[in-house]
N, C-alpha and C positions, 0 to 999 in steps of 0.2 A: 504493500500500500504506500503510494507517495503520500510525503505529507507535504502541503502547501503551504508557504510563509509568505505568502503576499499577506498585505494588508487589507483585513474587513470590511468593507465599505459599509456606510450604514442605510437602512432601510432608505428607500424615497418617500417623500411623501407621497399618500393615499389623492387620487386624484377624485376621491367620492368618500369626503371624510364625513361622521355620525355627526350629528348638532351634541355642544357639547352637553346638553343635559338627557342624551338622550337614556332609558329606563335600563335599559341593559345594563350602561356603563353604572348607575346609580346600582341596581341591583348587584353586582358583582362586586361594587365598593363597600357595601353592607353588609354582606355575607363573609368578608374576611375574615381571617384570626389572626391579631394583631398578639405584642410580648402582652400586655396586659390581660388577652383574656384566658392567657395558659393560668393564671393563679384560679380565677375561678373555676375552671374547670377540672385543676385539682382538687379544688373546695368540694367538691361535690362527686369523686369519685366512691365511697363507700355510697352514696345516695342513691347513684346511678347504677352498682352492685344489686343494690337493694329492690331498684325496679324490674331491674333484667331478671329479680327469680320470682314477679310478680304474672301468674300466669293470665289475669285480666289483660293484659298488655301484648299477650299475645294471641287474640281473640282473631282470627280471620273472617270474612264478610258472614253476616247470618244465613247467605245461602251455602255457603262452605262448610260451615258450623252443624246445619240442619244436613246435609246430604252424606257428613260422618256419620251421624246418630239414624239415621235411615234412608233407606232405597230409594222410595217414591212418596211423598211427602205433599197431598193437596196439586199443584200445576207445576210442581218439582220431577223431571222425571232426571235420574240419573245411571250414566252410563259407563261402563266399566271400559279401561282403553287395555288394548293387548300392551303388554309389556317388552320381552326378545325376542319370543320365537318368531315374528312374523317380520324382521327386519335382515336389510341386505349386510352383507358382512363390514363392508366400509362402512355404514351406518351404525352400527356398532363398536367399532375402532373408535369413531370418535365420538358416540357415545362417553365410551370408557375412560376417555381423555377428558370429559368434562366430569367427570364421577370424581376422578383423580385429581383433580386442580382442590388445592387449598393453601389458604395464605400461610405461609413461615416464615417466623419473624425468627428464625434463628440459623447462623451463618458460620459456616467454617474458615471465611477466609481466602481459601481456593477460588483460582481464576477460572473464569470462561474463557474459552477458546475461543479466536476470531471466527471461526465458522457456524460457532453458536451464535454469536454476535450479530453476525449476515442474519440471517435465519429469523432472529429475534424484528428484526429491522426493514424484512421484507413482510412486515406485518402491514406495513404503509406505503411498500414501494408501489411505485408504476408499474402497470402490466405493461409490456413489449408487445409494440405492435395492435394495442388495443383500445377504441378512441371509442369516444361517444358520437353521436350521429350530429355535432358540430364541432370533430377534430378533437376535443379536449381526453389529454393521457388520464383514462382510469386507472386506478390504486385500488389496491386489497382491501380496500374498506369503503362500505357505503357513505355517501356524503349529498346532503342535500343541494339538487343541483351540480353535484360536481365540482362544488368549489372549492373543497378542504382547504376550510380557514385551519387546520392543524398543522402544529411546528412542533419537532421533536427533537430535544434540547438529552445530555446524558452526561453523566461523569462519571469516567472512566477510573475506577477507582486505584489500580493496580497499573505496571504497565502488562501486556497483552503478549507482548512479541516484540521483537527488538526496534519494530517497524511501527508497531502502533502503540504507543506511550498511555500511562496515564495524564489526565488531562479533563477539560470540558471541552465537550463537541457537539456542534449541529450536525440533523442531519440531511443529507439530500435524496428526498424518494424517486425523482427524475433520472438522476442517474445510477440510484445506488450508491454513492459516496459521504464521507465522514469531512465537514469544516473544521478544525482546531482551533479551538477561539481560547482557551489557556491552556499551556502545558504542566500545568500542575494542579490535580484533584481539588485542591482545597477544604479536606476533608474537616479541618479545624472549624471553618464558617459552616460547615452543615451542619453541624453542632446547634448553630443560631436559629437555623430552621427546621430543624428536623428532632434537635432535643423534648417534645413534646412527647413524641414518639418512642417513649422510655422502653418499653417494647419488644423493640425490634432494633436487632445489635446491628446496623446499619454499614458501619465502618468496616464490619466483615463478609460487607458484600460485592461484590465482581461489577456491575455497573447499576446506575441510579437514575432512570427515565425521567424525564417531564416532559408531560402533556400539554401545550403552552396552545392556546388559541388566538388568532386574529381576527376582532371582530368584522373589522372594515370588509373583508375581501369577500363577505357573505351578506354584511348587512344591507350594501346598495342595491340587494334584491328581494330580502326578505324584512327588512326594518329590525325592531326589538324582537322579533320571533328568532331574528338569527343566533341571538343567544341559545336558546334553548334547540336549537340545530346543532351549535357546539358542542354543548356537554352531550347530547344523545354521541356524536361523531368522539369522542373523545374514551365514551363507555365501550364504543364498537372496535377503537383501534385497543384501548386499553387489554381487551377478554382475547382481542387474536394476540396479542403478547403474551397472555398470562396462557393461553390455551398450548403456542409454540413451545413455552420455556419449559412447560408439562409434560410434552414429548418427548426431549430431550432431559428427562428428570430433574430439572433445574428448579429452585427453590424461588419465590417469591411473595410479595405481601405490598396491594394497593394502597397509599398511604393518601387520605384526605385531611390529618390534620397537621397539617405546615402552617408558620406564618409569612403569609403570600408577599408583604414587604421584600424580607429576607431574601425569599428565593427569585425573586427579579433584581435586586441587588447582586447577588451570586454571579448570577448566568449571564449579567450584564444588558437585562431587558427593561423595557420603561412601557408599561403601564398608561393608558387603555388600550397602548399599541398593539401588544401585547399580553395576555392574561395568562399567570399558570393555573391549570384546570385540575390536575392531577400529576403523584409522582409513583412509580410504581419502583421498589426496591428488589434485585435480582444477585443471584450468587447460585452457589451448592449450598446444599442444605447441609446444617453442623451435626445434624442427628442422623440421617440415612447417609453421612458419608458418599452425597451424589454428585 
């Protein structure tokens, strides 16, 4: 892998930028977790224990509730689905791959191989050779309209191969390639953003995704609805990562409590430009030895 030392040029300006008050950006500013509200929600962690064994709380719709406790119930009719035997054997396969995915928040240390890496990363590439019926390169992931406002941002936590360092790097779905935007982890400042996350031993993991959205490049078509296009697109690229790393036995754990400052600080991104949506944490697992 060549690494490139030119100089990053920075974004252009959006030539169909949002009004600045527009509900999106308000909503995504209100929803953050800032340093101040990690105390409270320490405050409140035996509380929160306390609910999760509160079986009220887990009450699914009353018609789900009613068709456990019986068959056919009044203009209730319910119907039993076949389970295996009636599926094709690939359907199954990846069945068993989604059976298999759960979060692990604990890490050996052990690097990923850069072909785990590819792999992970062709979760959002461009398909070759394959356009939409006005030219535009589809990707491995649905996106409203086509216009993946997603940018996927990563720190490399270890170096990889003599060729590919530790570091933070964007990256490029079009061609399949890695930008180098620092050559050093900066595993210290994740600490700033990711210490919330008590958890999940983070710094022994192999690399550290983020899910980073643009609103601009969806909104001049969809308005405030483009927000909620992002995160749906962000859940869809995030599960084909977490479903790939499954394949290859690789360990992980979706992380939504960051404080979203911090981690655009980090990565060197600015806000509404930019939004981090999500960060997904990846390694070998410390307990299966994977």
């Amino acid at each position: 892998m060549k690494k490139k030392t030119k100089k990053i040029l920075s974004q252009p300006e959006s030539p169909l930028p949002l009004p600045s008050s527009s509900l999106a950006e308000i909503f995504h500013e209100n929803t953050k977790i800032r340093k101040f509200d990690i105390e409270f929600f320490e405050s409140r962690d035996d509380y929160v224990k306390q609910l999760l064994m509160n079986q009220y709380l887990h009450f699914l719709s009353w018609r789900t509730q009613l068709s456990n406790t019986q068959r056919n119930t009044g203009n209730l009719t319910v119907y039993t689905l076949p389970r295996k035997k009636e599926l094709k054997k690939e359907t199954l396969n990846l069945l068993k791959i989604i059976k298999k995915r759960r979060s692990i928040r604990e890490f050996s240390g052990e690097n990923i191989t850069l072909p785990q890496l590819s792999v992970l990363l062709q979760a959002y590439a461009a398909m070759p050779k394959k356009n939409d019926k006005l030219g535009l390169k589809l990707r491995n992931t649905p996106s409203a309209g086509a216009l993946y406002p997603i940018e996927i941002y990563m720190t490399i936590m270890r170096d990889i191969n003599s060729k590919l360092s530790a570091g933070i790097y964007s990256y490029n779905p079009l061609n399949h390639s890695l930008i180098q935007l620092a050559s050093s982890s900066g595993s210290e400042k994740i600490n700033e953003f990711l210490a919330p996350q008590a958890e999940t031993n983070f710094q022994k993991s192999a690399v550290i995704f983020y899910i980073v959205g643009s609103l601009k490049r969806c909104s001049w078509k969809y308005g405030n609805r483009a927000y909620s296009y992002m995160l749906i697109e962000a859940g869809h690229l995030a599960q084909n990562i977490l479903l790939l790393g499954t394949t290859m036995n690789l360990s992980a754990c979706p992380v939504v409590g960051f404080i979203c400052d911090e981690v655009s600080n980090y990565l060197g991104i600015s806000e509404p430009e930019e939004m981090v949506l999500y960060i997904l944490v990846v390694g070998k697992g410390a307990k299966s030895g994977n």
